[in-house]
C-alpha positions, -999 to +999 in steps of 0.1 A: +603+003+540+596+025+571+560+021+575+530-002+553+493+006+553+468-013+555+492-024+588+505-060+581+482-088+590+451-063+599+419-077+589+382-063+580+403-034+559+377-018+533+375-027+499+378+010+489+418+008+504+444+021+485+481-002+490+509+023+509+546+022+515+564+048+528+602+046+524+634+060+545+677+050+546+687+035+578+654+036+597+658+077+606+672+097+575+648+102+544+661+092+509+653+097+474+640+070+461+638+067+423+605+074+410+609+055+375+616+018+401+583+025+417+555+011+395+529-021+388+563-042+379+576-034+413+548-030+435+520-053+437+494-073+457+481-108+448+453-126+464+464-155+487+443-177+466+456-169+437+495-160+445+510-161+405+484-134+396+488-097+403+459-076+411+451-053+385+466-015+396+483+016+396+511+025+409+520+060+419+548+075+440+550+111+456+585+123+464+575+148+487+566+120+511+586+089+499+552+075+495+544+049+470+507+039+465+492+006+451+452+017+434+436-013+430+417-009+395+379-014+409+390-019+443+394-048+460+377-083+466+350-081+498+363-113+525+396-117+512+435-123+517+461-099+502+497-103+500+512-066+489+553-072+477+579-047+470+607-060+451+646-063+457+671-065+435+685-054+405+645-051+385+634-038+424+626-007+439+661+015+438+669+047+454+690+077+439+723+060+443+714+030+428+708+011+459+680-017+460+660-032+492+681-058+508+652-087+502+620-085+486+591-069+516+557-081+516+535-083+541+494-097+540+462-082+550+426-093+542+392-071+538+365-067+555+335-097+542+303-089+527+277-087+556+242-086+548+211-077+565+177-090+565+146-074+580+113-089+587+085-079+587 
């Protein structure tokens, strides 16, 4: 995994976020990774309260980019902890050749709380 957004352990990210993870071989070169690996059983997020449960989503990928993106169904929870996983292994994430990530990769972020605002007369 080249690069995750949100960024791991950023905070006050909006509830409106979409989950990213853009992939590449050896840090540099590009690879193709196979689309059919990428989905909901290989790519999820789980609130850190509540770590057996995934959050409800889609999961697409786009080639072009070696981008997969996590769509959380009705967004996501305002004030709260995230842990987004890709899995390893033989039911993991592959690329063309067969090839899996070395270890699972997950990283946490949390949303932005509710704020609310009171005026007086």
């Amino acid at each position: 995994v080249l690069s995750a957004v949100p960024p791991p352990a950023s905070t006050d990210i909006s509830t409106s976020t979409n989950v990213t993870a853009t992939f590449s071989k050896d840090g540099n070169t590009p690879t193709d990774m196979l689309a059919s690996s990428i989905d909901a059983n290989t790519f999820w997020l789980t609130l850190e309260v509540d770590p057996a449960n995934h959050w409800p989503a889609q999961v697409t990928y786009d080639s072009a980019t070696k981008t997969a993106t996590l769509h959380p169904d009705g967004g996501l929870q305002s004030g709260a902890s995230y842990t987004a996983t890709i899995k390893s292994g033989s039911n993991g994430v592959k690329d063309t050749q067969g090839e899996s990530l070395a270890q699972d990769f997950s990283w946490t972020f949390s949303t932005a709380p509710v704020v609310c605002i009171i005026i007086c007369d």
